[in-house]
VEXSENU-649064 format. One line per field, with one value per atom (N, C-alpha, C, O): atom name; x, y, z; residue in three letters. Coordinates in steps of 0.2 Angstrom, whole numbers, plus 5000, padded with zeros to 4 digits. Layout:
N
site = c(CA,...)
east = c(X,...)
north = c(Y,...)
up = c(Z,...)
code = c(ALA,...)
***
This chain:
82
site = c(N,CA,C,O,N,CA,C,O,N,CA,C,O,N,CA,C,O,N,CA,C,O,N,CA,C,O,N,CA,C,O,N,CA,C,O,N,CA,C,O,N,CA,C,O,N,CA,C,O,N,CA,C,O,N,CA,C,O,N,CA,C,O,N,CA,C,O,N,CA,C,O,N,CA,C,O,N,CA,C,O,N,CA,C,O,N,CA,C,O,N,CA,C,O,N,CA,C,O,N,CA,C,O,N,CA,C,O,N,CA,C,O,N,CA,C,O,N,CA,C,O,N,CA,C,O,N,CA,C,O,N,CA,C,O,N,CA,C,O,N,CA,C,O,N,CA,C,O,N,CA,C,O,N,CA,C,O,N,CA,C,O,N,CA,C,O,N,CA,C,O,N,CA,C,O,N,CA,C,O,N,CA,C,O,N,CA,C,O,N,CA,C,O,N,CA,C,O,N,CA,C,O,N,CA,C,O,N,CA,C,O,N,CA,C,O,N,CA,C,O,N,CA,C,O,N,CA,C,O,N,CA,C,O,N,CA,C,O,N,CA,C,O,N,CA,C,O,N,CA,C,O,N,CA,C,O,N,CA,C,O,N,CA,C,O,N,CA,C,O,N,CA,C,O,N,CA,C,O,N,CA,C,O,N,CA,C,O,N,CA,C,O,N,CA,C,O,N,CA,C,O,N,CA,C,O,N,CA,C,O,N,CA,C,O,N,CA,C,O,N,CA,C,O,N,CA,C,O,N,CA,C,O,N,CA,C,O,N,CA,C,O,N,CA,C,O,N,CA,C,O,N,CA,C,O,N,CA,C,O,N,CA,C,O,N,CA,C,O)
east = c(5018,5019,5018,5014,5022,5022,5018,5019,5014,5011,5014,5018,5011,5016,5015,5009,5020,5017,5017,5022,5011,5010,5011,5010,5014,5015,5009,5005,5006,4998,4999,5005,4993,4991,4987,4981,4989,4985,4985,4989,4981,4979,4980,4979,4982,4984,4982,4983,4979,4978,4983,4985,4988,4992,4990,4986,4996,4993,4997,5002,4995,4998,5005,5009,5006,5013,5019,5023,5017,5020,5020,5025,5012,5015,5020,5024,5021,5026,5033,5038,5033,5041,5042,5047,5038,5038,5040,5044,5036,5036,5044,5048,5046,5052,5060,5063,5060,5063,5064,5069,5058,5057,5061,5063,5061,5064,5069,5073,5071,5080,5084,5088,5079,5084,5083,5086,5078,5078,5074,5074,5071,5065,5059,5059,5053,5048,5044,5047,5039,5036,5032,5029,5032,5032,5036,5034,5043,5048,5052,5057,5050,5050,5045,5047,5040,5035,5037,5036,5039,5039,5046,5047,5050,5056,5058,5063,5052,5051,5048,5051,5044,5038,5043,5043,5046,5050,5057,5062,5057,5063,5060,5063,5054,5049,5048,5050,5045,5045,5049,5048,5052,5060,5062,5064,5061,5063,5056,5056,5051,5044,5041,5039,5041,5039,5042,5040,5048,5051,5051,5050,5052,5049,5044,5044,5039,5032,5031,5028,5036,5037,5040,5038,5044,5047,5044,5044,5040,5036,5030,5027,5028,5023,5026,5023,5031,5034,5035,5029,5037,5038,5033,5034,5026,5020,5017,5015,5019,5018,5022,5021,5028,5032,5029,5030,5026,5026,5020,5020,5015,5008,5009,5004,5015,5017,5021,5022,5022,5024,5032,5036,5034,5043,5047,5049,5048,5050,5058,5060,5061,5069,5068,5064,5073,5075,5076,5074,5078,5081,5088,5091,5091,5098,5100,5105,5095,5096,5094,5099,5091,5088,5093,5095,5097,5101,5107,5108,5109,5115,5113,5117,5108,5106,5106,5109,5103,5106,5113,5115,5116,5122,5127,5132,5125,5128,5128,5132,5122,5121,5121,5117,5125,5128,5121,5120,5117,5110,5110,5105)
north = c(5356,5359,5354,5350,5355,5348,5353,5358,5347,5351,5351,5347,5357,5357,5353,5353,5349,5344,5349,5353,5348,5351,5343,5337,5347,5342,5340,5345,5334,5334,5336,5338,5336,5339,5335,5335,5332,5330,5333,5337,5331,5335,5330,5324,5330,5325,5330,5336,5325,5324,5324,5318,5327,5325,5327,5331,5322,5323,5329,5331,5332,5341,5338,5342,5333,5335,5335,5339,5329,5330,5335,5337,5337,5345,5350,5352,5351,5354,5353,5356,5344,5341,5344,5344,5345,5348,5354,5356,5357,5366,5367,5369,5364,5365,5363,5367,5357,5353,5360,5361,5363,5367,5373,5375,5375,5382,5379,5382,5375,5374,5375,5379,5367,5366,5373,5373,5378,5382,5379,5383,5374,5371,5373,5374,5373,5371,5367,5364,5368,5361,5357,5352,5359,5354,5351,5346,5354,5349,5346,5342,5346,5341,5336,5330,5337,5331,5325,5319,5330,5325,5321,5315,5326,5322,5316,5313,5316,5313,5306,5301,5305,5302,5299,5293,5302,5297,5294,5290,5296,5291,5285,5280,5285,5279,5277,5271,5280,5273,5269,5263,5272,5272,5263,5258,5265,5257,5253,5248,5255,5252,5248,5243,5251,5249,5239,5234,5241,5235,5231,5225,5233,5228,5223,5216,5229,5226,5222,5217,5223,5218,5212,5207,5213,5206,5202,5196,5204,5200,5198,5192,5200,5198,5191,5186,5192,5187,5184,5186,5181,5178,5173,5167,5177,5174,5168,5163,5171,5165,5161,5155,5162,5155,5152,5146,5154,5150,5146,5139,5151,5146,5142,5138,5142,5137,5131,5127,5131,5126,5126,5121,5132,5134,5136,5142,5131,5132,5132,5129,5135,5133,5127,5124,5124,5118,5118,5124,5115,5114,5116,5120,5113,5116,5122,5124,5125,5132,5135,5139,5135,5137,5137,5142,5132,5131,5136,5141,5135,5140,5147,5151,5149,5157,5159,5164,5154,5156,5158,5163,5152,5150,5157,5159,5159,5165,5171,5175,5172,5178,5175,5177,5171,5169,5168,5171,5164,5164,5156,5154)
up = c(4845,4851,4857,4856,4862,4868,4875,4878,4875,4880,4888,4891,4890,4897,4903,4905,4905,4912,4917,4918,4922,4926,4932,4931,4936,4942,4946,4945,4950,4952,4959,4962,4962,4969,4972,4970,4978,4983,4989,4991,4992,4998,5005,5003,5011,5014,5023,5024,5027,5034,5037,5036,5041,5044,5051,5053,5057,5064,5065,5061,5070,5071,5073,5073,5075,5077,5071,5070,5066,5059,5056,5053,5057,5054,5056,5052,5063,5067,5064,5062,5064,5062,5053,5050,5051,5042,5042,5038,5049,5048,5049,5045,5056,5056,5051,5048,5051,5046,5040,5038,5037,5033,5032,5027,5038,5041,5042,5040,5046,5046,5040,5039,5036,5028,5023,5018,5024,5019,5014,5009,5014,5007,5009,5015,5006,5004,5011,5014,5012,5014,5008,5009,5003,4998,4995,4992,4995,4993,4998,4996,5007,5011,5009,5007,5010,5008,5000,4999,4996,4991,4992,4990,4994,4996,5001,5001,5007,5012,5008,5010,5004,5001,4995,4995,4992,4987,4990,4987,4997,4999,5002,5003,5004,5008,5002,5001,4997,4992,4989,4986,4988,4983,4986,4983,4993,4999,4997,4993,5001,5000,4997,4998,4990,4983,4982,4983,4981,4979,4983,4981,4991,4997,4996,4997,4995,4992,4987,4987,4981,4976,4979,4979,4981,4983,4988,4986,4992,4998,4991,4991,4987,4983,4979,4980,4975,4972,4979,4981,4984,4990,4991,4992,4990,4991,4986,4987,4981,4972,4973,4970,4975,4976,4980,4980,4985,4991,4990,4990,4987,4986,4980,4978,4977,4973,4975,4970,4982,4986,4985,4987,4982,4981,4988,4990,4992,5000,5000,4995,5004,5005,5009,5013,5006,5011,5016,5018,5019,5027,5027,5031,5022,5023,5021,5024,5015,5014,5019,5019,5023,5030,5034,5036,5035,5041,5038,5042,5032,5026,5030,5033,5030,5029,5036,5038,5042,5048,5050,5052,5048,5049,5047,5050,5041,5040,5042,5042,5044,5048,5057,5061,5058,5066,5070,5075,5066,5070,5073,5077)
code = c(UNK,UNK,UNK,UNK,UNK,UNK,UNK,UNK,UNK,UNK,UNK,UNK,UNK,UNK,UNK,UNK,UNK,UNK,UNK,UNK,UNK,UNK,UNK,UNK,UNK,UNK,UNK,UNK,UNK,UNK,UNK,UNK,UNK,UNK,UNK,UNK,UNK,UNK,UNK,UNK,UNK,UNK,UNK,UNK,UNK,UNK,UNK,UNK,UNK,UNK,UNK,UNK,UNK,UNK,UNK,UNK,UNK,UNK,UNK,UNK,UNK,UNK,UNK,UNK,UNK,UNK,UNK,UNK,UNK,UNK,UNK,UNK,UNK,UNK,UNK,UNK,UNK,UNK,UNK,UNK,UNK,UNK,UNK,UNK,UNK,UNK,UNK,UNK,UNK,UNK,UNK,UNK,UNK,UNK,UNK,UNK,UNK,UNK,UNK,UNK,UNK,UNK,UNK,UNK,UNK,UNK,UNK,UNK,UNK,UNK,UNK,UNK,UNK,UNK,UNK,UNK,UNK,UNK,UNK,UNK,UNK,UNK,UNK,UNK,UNK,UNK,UNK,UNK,UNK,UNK,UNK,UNK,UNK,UNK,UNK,UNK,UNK,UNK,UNK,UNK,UNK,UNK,UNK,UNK,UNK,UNK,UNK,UNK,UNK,UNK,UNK,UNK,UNK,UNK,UNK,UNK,UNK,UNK,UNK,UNK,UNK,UNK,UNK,UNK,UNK,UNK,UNK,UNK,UNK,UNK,UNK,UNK,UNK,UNK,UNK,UNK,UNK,UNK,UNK,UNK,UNK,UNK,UNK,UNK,UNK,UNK,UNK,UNK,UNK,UNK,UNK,UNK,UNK,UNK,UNK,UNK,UNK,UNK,UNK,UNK,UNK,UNK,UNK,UNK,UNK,UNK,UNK,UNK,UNK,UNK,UNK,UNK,UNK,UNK,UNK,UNK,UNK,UNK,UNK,UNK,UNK,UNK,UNK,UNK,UNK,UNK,UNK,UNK,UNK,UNK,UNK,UNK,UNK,UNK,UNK,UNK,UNK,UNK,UNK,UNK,UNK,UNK,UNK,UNK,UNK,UNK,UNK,UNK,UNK,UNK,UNK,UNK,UNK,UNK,UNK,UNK,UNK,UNK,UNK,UNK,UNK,UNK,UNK,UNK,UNK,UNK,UNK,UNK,UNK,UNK,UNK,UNK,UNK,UNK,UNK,UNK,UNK,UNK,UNK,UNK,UNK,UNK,UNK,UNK,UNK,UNK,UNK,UNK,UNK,UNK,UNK,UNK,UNK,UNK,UNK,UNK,UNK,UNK,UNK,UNK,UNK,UNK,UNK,UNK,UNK,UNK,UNK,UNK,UNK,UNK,UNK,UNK,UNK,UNK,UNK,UNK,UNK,UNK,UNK,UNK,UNK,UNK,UNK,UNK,UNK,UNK,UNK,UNK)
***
């Protein structure tokens, strides 16, 4: 027999105005303020997470002395009209 997954529950501080933007947001779209929240939360991490991965590798190369050149530098300005 598979036991059943129950979804977890945390509790969260918000400033009253957030709450207000939740309440509403809520009652416009017809959902939940709980399926606002989760759906708000899984799209910031969704971006966030791998951010954070990437800035992390960033740093291990770095403290490993793995630098862009000068002219990769100049290349990546240069492409974005900098």
């Amino acid at each position: 027999m598979n036991p059943t997954i129950k979804d977890a529950q945390i509790n969260v501080r918000l400033p009253a105005k957030l709450k207000s933007q939740i309440d509403a947001y809520a009652r416009q779209t017809g959902r939940s303020k709980s399926f606002v929240a989760v759906e708000a939360l899984s799209e910031y991490l969704a971006w966030r997470i791998p951010q954070i991965e990437d800035l992390t590798l960033a740093l291990k190369a770095a403290d490993q002395g793995d630098f862009a050149t000068e002219e990769e530098v100049n290349a990546a300005f240069a492409k974005h009209g900098v």
